[in-house]
SEBA-496509 format. One record per residue (C-alpha): residue number from 0; x negated, y negated, z. Coordinates in Angstrom, 3 decimals. Each point is the difference from the previous one (the first is absolute). Last residue first. Layout:
@nr=NUM&east=X&north=Y&up=Z
...
This chain:
@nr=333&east=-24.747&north=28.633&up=16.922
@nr=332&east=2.769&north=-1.099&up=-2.669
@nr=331&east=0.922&north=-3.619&up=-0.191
@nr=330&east=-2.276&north=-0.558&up=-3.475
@nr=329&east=1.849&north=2.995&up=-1.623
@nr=328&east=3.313&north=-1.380&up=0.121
@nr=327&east=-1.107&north=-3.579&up=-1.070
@nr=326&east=-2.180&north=1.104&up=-2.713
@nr=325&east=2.075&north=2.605&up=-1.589
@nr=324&east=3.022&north=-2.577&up=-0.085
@nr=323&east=-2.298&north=-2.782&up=-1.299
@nr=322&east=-1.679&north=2.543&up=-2.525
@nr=321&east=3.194&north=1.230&up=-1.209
@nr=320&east=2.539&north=-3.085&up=-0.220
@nr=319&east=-1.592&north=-2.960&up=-2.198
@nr=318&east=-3.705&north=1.702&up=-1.159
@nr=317&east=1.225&north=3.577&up=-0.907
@nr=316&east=4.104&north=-0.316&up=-0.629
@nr=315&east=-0.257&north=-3.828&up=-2.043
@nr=314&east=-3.348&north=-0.552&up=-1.501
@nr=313&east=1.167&north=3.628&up=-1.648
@nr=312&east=3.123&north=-0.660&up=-1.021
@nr=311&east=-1.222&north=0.810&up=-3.692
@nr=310&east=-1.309&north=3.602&up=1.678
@nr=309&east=-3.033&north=0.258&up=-2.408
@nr=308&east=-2.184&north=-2.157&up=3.031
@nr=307&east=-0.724&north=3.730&up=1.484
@nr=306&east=-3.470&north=-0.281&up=-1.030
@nr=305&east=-0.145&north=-3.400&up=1.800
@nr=304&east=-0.444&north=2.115&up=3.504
@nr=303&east=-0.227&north=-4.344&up=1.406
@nr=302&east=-0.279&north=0.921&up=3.608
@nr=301&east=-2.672&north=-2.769&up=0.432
@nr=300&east=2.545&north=-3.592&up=-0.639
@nr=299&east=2.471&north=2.250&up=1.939
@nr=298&east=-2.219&north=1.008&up=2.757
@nr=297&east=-1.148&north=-4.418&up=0.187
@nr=296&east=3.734&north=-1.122&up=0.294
@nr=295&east=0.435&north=3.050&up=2.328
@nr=294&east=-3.036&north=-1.404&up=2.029
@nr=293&east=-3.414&north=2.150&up=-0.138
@nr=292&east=-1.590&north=0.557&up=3.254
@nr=291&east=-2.072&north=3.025&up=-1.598
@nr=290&east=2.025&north=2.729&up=1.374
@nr=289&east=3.391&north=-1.389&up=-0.951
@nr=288&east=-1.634&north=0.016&up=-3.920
@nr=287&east=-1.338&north=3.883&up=0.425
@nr=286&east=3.632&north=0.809&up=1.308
@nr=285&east=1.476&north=-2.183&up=-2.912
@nr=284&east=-2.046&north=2.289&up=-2.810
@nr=283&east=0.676&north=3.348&up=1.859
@nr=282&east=3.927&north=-0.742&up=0.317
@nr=281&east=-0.067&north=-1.331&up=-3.692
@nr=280&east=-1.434&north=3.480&up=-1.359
@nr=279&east=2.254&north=2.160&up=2.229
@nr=278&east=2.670&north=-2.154&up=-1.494
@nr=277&east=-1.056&north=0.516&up=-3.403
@nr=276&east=-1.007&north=3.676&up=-0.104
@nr=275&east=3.507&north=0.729&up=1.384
@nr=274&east=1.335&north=-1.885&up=-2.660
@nr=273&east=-1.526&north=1.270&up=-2.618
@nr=272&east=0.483&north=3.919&up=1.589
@nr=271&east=3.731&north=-1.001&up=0.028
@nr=270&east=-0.527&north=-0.011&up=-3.980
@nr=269&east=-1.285&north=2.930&up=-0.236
@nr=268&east=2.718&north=1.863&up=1.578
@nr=267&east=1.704&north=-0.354&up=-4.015
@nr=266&east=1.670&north=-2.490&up=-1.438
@nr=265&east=3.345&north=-0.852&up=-0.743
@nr=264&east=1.043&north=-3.571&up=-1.760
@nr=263&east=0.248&north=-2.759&up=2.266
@nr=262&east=1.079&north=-2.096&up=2.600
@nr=261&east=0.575&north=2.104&up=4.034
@nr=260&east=-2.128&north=2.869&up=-1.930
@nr=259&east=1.031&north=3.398&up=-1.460
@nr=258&east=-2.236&north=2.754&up=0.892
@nr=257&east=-0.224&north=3.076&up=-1.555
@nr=256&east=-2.185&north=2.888&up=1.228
@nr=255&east=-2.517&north=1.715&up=-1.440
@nr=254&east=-2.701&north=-1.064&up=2.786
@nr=253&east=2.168&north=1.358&up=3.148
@nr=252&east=1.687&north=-2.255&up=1.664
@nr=251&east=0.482&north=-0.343&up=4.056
@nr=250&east=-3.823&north=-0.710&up=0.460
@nr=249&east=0.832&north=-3.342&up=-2.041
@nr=248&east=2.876&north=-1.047&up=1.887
@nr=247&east=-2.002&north=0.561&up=2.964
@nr=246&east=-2.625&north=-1.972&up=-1.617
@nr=245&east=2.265&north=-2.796&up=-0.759
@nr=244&east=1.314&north=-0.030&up=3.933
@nr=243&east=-3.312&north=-0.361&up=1.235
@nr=242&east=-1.750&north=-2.795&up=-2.079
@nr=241&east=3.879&north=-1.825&up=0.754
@nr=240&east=-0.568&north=0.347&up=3.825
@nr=239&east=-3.563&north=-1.239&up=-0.544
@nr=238&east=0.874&north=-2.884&up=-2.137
@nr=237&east=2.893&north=-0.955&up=2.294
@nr=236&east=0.627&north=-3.285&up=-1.394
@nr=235&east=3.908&north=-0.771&up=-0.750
@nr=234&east=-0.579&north=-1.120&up=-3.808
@nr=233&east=-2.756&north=2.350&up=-0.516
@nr=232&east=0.834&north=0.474&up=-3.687
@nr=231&east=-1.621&north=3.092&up=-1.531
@nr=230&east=-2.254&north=-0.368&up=-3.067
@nr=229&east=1.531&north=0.177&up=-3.729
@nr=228&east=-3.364&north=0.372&up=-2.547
@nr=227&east=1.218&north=2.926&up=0.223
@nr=226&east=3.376&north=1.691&up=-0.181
@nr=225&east=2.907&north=-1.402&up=1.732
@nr=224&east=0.949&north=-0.936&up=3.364
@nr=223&east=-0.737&north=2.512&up=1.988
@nr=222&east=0.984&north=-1.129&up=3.880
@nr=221&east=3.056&north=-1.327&up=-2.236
@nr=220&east=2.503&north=2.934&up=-0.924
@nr=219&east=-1.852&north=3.325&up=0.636
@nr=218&east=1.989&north=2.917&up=-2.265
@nr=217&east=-2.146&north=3.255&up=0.530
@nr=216&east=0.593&north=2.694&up=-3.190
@nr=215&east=-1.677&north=3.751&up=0.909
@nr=214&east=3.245&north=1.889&up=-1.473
@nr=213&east=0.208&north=1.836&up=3.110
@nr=212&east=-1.124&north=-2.127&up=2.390
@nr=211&east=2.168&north=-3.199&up=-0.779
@nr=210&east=-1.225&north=-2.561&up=2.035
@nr=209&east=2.439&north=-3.778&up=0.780
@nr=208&east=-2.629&north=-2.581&up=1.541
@nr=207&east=1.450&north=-2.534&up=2.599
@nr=206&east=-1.274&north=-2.780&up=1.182
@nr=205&east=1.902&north=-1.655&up=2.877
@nr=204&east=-3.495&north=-1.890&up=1.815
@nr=203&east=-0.547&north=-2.013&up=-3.312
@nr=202&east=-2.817&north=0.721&up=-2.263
@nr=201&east=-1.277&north=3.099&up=1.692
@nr=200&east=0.984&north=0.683&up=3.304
@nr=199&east=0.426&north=3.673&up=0.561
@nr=198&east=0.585&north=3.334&up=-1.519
@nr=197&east=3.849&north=-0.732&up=-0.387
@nr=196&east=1.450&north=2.553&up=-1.715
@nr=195&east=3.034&north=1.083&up=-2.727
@nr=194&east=-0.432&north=4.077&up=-0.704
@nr=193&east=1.657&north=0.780&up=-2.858
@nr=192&east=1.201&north=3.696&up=-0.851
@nr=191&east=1.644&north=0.603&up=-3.735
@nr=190&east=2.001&north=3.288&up=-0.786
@nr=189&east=2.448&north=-1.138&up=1.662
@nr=188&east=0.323&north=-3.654&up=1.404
@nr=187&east=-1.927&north=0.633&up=3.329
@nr=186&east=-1.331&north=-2.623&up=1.899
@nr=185&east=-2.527&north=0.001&up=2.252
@nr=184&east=-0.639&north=-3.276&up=2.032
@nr=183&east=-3.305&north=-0.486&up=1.814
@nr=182&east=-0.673&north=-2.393&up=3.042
@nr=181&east=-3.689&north=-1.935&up=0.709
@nr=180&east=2.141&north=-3.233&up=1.177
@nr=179&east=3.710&north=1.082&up=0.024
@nr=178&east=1.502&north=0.421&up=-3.141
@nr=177&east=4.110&north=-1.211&up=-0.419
@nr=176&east=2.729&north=1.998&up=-1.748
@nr=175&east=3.304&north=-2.032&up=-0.470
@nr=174&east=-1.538&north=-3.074&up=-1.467
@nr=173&east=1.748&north=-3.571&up=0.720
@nr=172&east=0.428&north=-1.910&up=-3.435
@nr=171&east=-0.795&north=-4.065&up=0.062
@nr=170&east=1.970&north=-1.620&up=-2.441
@nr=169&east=-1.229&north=-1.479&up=-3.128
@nr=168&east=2.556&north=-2.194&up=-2.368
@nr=167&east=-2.084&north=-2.729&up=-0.361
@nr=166&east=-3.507&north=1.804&up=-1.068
@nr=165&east=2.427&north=0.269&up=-3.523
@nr=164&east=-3.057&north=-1.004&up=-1.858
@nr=163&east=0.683&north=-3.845&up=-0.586
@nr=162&east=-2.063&north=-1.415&up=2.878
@nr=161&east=-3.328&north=1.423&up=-0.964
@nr=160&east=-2.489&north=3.071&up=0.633
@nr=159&east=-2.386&north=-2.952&up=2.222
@nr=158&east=2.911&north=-2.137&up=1.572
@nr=157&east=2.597&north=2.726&up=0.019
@nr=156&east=-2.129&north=1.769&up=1.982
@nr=155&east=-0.118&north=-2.774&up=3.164
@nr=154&east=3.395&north=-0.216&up=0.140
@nr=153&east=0.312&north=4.090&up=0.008
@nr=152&east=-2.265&north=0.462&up=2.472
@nr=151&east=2.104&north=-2.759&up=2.474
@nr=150&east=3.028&north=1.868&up=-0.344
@nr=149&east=-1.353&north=3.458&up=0.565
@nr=148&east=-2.249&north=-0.934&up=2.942
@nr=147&east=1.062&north=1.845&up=3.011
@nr=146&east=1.928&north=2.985&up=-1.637
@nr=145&east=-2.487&north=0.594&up=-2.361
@nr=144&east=-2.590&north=-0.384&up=2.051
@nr=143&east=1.603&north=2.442&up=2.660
@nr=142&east=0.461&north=2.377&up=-2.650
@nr=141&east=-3.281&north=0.287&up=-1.243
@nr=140&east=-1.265&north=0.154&up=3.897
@nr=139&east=2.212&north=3.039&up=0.004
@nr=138&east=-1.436&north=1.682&up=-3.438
@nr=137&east=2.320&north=0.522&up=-2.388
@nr=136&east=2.570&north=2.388&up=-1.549
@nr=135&east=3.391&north=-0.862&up=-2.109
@nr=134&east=2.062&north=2.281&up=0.015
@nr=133&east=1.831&north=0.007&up=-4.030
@nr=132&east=3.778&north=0.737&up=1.336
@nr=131&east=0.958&north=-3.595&up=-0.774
@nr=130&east=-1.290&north=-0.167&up=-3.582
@nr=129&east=-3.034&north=-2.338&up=-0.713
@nr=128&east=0.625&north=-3.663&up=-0.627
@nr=127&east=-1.023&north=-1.156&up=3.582
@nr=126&east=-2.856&north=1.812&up=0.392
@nr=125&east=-1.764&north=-2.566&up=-3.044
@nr=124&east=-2.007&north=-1.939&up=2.462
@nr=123&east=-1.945&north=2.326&up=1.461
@nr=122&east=-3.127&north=0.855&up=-1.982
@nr=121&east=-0.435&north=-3.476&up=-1.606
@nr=120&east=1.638&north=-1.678&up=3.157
@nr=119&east=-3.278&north=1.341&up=1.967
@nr=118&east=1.460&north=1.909&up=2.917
@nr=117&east=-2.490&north=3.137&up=-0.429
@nr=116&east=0.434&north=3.503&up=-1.999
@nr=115&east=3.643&north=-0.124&up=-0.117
@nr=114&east=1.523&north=3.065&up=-0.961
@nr=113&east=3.028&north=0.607&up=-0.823
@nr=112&east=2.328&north=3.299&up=0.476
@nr=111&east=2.344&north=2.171&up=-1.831
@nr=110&east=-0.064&north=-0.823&up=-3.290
@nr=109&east=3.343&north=1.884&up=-1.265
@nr=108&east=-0.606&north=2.121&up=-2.913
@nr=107&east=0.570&north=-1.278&up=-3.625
@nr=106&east=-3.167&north=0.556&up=-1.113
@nr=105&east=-2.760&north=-1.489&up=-2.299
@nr=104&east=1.125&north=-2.974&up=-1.482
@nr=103&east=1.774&north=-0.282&up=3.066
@nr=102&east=-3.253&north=-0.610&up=1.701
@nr=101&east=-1.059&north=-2.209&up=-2.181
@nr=100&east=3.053&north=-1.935&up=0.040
@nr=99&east=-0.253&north=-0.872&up=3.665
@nr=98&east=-3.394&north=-1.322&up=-0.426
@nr=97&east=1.481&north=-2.573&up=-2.489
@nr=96&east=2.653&north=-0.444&up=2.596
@nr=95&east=-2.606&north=-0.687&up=2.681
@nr=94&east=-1.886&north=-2.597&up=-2.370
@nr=93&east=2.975&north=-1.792&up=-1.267
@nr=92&east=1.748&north=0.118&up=3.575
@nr=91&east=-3.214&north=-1.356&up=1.587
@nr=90&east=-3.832&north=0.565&up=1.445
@nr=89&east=-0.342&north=3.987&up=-0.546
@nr=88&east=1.938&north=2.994&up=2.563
@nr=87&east=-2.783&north=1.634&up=0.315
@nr=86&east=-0.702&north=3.858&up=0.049
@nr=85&east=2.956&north=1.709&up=-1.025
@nr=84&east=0.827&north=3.634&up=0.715
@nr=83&east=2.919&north=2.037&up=-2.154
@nr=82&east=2.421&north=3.077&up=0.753
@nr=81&east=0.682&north=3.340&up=0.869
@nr=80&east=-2.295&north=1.615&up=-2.691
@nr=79&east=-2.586&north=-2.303&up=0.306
@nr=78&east=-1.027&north=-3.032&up=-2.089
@nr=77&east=-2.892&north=-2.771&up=1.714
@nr=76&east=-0.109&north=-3.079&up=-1.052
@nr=75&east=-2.370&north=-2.937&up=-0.357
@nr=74&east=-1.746&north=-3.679&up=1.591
@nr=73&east=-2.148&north=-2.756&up=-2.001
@nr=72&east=0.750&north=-3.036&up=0.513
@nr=71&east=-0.999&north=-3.410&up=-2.027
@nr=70&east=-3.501&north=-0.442&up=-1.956
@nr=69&east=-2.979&north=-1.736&up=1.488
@nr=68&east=-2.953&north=-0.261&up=-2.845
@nr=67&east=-3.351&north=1.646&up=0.430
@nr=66&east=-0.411&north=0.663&up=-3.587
@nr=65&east=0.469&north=3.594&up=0.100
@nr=64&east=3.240&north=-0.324&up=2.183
@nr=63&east=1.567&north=-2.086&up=-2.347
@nr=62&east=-0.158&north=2.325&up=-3.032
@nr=61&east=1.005&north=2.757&up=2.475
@nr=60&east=2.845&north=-2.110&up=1.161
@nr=59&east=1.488&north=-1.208&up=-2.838
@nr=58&east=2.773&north=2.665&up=0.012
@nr=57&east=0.669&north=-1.193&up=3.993
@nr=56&east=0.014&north=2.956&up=1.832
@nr=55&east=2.036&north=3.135&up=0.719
@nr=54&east=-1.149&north=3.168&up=1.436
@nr=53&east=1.978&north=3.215&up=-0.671
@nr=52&east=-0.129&north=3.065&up=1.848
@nr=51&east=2.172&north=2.962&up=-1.553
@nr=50&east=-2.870&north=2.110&up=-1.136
@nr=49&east=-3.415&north=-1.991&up=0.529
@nr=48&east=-0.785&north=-3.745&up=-1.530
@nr=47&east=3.185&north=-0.145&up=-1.735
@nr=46&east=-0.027&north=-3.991&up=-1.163
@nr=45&east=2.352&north=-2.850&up=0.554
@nr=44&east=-0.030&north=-3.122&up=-1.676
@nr=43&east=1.043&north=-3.123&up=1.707
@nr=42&east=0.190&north=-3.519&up=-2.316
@nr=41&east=-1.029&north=-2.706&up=2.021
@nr=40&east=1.577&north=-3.564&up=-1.610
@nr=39&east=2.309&north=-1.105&up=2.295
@nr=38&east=-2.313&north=0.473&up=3.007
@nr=37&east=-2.820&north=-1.897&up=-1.165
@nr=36&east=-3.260&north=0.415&up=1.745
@nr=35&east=-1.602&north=-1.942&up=2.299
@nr=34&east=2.110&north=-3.505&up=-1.124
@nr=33&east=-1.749&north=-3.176&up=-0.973
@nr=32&east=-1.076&north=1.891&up=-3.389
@nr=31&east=3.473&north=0.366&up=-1.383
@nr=30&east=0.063&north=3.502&up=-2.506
@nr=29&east=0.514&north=-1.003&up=-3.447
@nr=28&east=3.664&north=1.069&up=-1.216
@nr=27&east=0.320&north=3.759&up=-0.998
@nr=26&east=0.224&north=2.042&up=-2.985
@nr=25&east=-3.216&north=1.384&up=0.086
@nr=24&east=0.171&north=1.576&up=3.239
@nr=23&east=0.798&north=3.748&up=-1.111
@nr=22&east=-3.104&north=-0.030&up=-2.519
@nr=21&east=-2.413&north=-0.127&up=2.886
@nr=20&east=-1.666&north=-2.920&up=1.716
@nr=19&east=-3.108&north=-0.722&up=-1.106
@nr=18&east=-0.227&north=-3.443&up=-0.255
@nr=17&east=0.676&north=-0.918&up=3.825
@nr=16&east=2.270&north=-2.117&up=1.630
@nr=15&east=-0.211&north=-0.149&up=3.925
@nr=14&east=-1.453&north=-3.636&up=-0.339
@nr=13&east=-2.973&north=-0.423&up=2.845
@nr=12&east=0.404&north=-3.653&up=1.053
@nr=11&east=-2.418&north=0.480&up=3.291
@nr=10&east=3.048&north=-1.880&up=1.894
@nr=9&east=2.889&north=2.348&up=-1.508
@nr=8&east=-2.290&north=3.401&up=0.815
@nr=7&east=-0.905&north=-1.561&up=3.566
@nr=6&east=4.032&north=-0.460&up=0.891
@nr=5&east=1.253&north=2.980&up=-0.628
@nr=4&east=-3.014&north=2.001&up=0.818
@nr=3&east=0.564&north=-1.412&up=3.802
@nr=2&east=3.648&north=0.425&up=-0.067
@nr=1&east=-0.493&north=3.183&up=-0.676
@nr=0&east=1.012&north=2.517&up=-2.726
């Protein structure tokens, strides 16, 4: 999660508890509301969405979802015959050994690589506490964040997930198998074929989505982030490179697939349809503002789309980040 959502989620004074959190949760403290969500209290559940592919997610995060409520990472597993996939690595020891024992709930085969869908700590974070032969595979400009800005990322986590959640004892991991921009990586763990891509810029310009043909299940970290009312986070502009990339995604999948988001429960290609339908809706409503003379201040006030308001950091993703970013992007082309 960004440092953006970090910070807008804490100053809107959205608390990340919510009533309806299953059974599993009931014996923990209160969540805290100045933090986005609280690491030492997610529970991970995993679930067998096709034969030996597993997503994991928070076990409040359907109940969450629904009411338009941030919950913490989603990611999964894949089981071959020769060994195990991971997709995200989670935000600390707790989190990455809880993921850890989900897979060796299931198998005792070696994981044999990790994948980082982007370099937000949430998704990265955790590399460290997986076992040395795990390869761990990013995109380059992933690992040149990492590398450029690990010390620094972590400071400025610790101040929105907290300072007592083992973000301390984070070192930054160098991956072994590195995407170029528009690259695919096969890999074969027997019986079970991934293909790991980058289709373009979507939320961050290292995105990478992890599609499993066979069994029809497409892991997207955060250019989805969860089931509507979620919206995409422009947090680096590039509306139309982001428009583009989601409806690759979303020519790649057939309509039975399975998708499992960047922060939620799985869903099906639907969902990517919401968000397409969003940002081609916002990129027609701030054209038609830039072609009357409006100013951003004035295409924000205009490009209200208050049917999507369900999102509870709403005020925050559409008005704060998406119309300004789709305004000044679009606004500078001929």
């Amino acid at each position: 999660m960004s440092h953006q959502i970090l910070a807008l989620v804490t100053s809107l004074g959205i608390a990340i508890a919510h009533p309806l959190a299953c059974a599993q949760a009931t014996q923990r403290t209160a969540e805290d509301p100045q933090l986005v969500w609280t690491a030492s209290q997610v529970v991970l559940i995993s679930k067998e969405v096709a034969p030996g592919v597993f997503a994991v997610y928070p076990d409040d995060a359907e109940a969450k979802n629904a009411a338009g409520i941030p919950v913490a990472t989603s990611g999964g597993f894949v089981i071959g015959t020769d060994g195990v996939l991971v997709i995200e690595s989670m935000l600390n020891r707790r989190l990455a050994n809880q993921m850890l024992g989900l897979v060796r709930a299931r198998t005792t085969k070696p994981i044999r690589y990790l994948i980082n869908t982007s370099y937000h700590g949430d998704h990265s974070y955790g590399n460290q506490f997986f076992p040395r032969q795990a390869r761990i595979v990013q995109h380059v400009e992933t690992q040149k964040y990492i590398q450029a800005h690990f010390k620094d990322d972590v400071a400025f986590m610790s101040q929105y997930f907290g300072t007592n959640q083992g973000l301390n004892e984070l070192k930054p991991q160098r991956a072994e198998l590195l995407l170029s921009d528009g690259g695919k990586l096969t890999v074969d763990l027997g019986g079970k074929r991934a293909d790991v891509l980058h289709l373009g810029f979507a939320q961050t310009t290292g995105d990478l989505f992890i599609w499993l043909p066979e069994e029809k299940v497409l892991f997207t970290g955060n250019p989805v982030i969860a089931s509507p009312p979620a919206l995409p986070w422009l947090l680096d502009g590039h509306l139309n490179e982001s428009l583009e990339t989601l409806k690759k995604l979303r020519a790649l999948v057939p309509d039975d697939a399975v998708v499992v988001p960047g922060h939620g429960y799985p869903v099906d290609p639907k969902t990517i349809d919401f968000d397409i339908a969003y940002l081609t809706r916002l990129k027609s409503e701030v054209q038609e503002a830039i072609s009357r003379g409006l100013s951003e201040k004035e295409t924000v006030q205009s490009v209200a789309m208050a049917e999507y308001a369900g999102y509870k950091i709403f005020p925050w993703v559409h008005a704060q980040i998406n119309v300004p970013k789709a305004y000044n992007e679009l606004r500078k082309l001929p």
